[in-house]
Each structure stands twice: as structure tokens, then as C-alpha cells.
LODREN-938876 format. One record per residue (C-alpha): residue number from 1; residue in three letters; x, y, z. Coordinates in pm, 1 decimal, padded with zeros to 6 digits. Layout:
 resi resn     east    north       up
  NUM  ALA        X        Y        Z
...
This chain:
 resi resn     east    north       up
    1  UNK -01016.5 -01041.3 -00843.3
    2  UNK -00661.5 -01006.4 -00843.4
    3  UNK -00459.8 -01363.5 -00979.9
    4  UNK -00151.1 -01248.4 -00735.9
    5  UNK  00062.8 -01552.5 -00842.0
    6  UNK  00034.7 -01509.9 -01183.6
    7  UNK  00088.8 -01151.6 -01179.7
    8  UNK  00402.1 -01180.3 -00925.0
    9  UNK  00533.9 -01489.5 -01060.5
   10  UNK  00821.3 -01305.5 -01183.5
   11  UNK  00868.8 -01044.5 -00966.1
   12  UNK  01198.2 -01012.0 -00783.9
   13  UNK  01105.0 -00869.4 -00425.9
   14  UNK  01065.8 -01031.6 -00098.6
   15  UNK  00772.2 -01112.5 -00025.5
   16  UNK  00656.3 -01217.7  00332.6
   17  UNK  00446.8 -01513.5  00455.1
   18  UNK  00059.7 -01512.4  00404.5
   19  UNK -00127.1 -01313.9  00684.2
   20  UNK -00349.8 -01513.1  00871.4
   21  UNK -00747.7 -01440.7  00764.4
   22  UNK -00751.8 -01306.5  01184.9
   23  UNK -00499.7 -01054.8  01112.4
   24  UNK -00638.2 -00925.4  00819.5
   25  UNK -00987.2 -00939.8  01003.2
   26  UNK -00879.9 -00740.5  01283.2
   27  UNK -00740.2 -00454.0  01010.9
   28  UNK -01053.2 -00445.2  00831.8
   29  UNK -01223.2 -00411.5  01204.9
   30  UNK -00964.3 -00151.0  01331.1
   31  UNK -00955.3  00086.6  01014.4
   32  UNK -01214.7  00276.4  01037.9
   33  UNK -01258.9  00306.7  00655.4
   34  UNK -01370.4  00063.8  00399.6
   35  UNK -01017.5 -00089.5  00249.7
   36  UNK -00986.6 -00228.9 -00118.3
   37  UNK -01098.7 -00590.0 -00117.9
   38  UNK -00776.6 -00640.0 -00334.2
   39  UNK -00546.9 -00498.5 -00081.7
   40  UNK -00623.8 -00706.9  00166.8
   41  UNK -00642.8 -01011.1 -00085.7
   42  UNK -00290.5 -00930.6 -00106.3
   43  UNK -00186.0 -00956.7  00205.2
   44  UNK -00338.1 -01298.3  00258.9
   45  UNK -00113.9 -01375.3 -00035.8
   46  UNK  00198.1 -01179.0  00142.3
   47  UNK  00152.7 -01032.8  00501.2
   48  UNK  00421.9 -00694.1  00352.2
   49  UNK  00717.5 -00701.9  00194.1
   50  UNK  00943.8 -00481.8 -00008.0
   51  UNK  01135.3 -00452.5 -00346.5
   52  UNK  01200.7 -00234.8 -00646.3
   53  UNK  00890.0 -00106.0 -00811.3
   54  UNK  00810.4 -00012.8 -01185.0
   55  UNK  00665.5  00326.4 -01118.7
   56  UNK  00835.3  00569.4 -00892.7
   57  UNK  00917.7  00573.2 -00578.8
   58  UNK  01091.9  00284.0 -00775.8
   59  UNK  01113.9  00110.2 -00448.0
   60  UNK  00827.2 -00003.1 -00173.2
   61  UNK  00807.6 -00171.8  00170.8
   62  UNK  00428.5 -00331.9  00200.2
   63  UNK  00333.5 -00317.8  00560.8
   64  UNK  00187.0 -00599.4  00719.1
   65  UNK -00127.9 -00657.5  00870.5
   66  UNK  00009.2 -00629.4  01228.3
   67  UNK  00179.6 -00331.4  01123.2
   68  UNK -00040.6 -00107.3  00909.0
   69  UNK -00301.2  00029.3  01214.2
   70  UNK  00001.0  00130.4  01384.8
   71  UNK  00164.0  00285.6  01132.5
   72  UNK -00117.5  00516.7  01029.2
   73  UNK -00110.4  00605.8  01416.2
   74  UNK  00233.5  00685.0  01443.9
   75  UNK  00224.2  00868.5  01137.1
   76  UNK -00082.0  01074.3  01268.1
   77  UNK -00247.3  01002.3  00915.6
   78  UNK -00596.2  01051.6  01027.0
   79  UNK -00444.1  01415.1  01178.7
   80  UNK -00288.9  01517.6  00871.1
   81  UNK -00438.5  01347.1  00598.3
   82  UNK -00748.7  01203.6  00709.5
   83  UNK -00887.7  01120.4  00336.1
   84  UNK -00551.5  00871.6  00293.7
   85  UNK -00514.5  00543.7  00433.3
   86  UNK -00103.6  00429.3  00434.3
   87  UNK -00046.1  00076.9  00386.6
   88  UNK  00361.7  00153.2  00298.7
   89  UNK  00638.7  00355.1  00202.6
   90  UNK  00894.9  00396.2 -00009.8
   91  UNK  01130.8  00243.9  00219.1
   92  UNK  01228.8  00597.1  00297.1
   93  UNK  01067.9  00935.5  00248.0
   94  UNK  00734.3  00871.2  00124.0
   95  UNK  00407.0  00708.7  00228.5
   96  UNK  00244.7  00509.8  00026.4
   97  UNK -00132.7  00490.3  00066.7
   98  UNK -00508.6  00486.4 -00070.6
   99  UNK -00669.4  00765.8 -00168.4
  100  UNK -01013.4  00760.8 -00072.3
  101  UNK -01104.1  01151.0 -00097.0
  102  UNK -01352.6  01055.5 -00413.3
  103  UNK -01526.6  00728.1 -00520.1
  104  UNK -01404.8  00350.0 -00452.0
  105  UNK -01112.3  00359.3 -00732.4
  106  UNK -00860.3  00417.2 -00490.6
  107  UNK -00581.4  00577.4 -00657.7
  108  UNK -00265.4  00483.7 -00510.6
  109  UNK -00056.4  00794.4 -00406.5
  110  UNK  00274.3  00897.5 -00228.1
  111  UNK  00318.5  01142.4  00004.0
  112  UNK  00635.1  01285.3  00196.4
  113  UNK  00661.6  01202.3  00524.3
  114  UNK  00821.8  01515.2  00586.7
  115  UNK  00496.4  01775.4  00430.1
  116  UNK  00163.9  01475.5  00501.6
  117  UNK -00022.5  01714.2  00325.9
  118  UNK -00295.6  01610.0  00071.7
  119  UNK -00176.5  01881.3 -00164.9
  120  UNK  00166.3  01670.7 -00192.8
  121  UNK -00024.3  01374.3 -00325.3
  122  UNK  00099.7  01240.7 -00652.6
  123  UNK -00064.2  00955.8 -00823.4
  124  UNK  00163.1  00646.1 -00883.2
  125  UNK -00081.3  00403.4 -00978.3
  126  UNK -00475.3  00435.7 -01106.3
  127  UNK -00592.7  00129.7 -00884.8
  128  UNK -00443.7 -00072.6 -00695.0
  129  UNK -00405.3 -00389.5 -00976.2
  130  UNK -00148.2 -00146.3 -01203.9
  131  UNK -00014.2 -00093.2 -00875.9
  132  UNK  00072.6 -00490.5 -00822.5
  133  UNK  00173.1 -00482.7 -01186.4
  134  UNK  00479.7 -00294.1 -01083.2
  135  UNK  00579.3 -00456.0 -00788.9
  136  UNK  00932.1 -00655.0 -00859.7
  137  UNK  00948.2 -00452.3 -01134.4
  138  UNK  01288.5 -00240.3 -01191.0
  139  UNK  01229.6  00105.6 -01265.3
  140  UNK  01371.0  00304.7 -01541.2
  141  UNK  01460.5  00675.2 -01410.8
């Protein structure tokens, strides 16, 4: 388990309001897939937010519980890239999202909007705790 306040204590991002535990029920009921127990851990801790991140994009935008199902939808992730499950962006031109082609490690990745093709997947972050390392973090081109 993921200690989110002592890892984000000094992260500078904003960080949204917990979810409440129906929210994130209803996402875990509506995805379709089995999700990271982390993840959505995290998003009782913050329901999205956004901020500069250590690893590149260098920047994110967390979606929130509300959000995410929709997102994927509108985003016609299960079209294009069925083995990914988005849960943000880089506030911009790339999704950022599970990969869930293999095992249960769930490699974060981004992906262009513009290509959502898995062959455009680059790793970003092994698992999804190095990924919450880097949140707040700045980024060093």
C-alpha cells in the first residue's frame, strides 16, 4: 500500500478533494477491467488533479473518478487501444494510462492523442508507485 501523504507531502501540484468511496465504486463497476488497487487508493486520497511531473510528459492532469469512464469513451480507447486503460493526460497531447497488455504490473505509459496506437506507447513509469513518486516533481529536460 501506497502512504500517499507521505509520499506527496511535498509535492507542489493541485490536488483535488477525496473521491467519495461511491464514485470510485461505480469506476471499478463501470471499467470493465481490473484497475490497480493503488490507483484508485489514490483517488480516494485526491479525486484528479494536475501539476508538473518528474518524468516526462513533465506535466499531468489526473482525471477524476466522475471523469475517467467518460474519458476513455470519448477517446474511443477500447476502439483503438483496447489493452490501455487512460486515467489522464499530459494536460495536452498525450494520454496517460495503464498498460495492461501483460501481467498485473501495470506499466504506466503515454500515448498521443493524435496516433492511439499501442505501437506509440512509451513507458514513463514501471508501476504506478514510481509513478506517484514523480508527481509535484519538476522535471529536468
Amino acid at each position: 500500500m501506497i502512504n500517499f501523504s507521505e509520499i506527496l507531502k511535498d509535492a507542489n501540484w493541485n490536488k483535488e478533494e477525496s473521491a467519495k468511496l461511491e464514485a470510485v465504486q461505480k469506476l471499478v463497476d463501470d471499467a470493465g477491467k481490473e484497475l490497480p488497487k493503488d490507483y484508485l487508493d489514490l483517488l480516494l486520497y485526491c479525486n484528479g488533479g494536475e501539476g508538473e511531473l518528474g518524468i516526462k510528459p513533465g506535466w499531468f492532469r489526473l482525471w477524476s473518478a466522475e471523469d475517467v469512464i467518460q474519458l476513455n469513451k470519448d477517446y474511443e480507447i477500447e476502439k483503438y487501444i483496447p489493452e490501455f486503460f487512460g486515467f489522464g493526460s499530459s494536460g495536452g497531447g498525450e494520454l496517460i494510462a495503464f498498460d495492461m497488455q501483460k501481467d498485473k504490473s501495470w506499466k504506466i505509459v503515454m500515448i498521443p492523442f493524435v496516433s492511439m496506437s499501442p505501437d506509440e506507447a512509451r513507458i514513463i513509469a514501471n508501476n504506478f508507485e514510481e509513478f506517484v513518486k514523480a508527481i509535484g516533481r519538476r522535471f529536468d529536460y
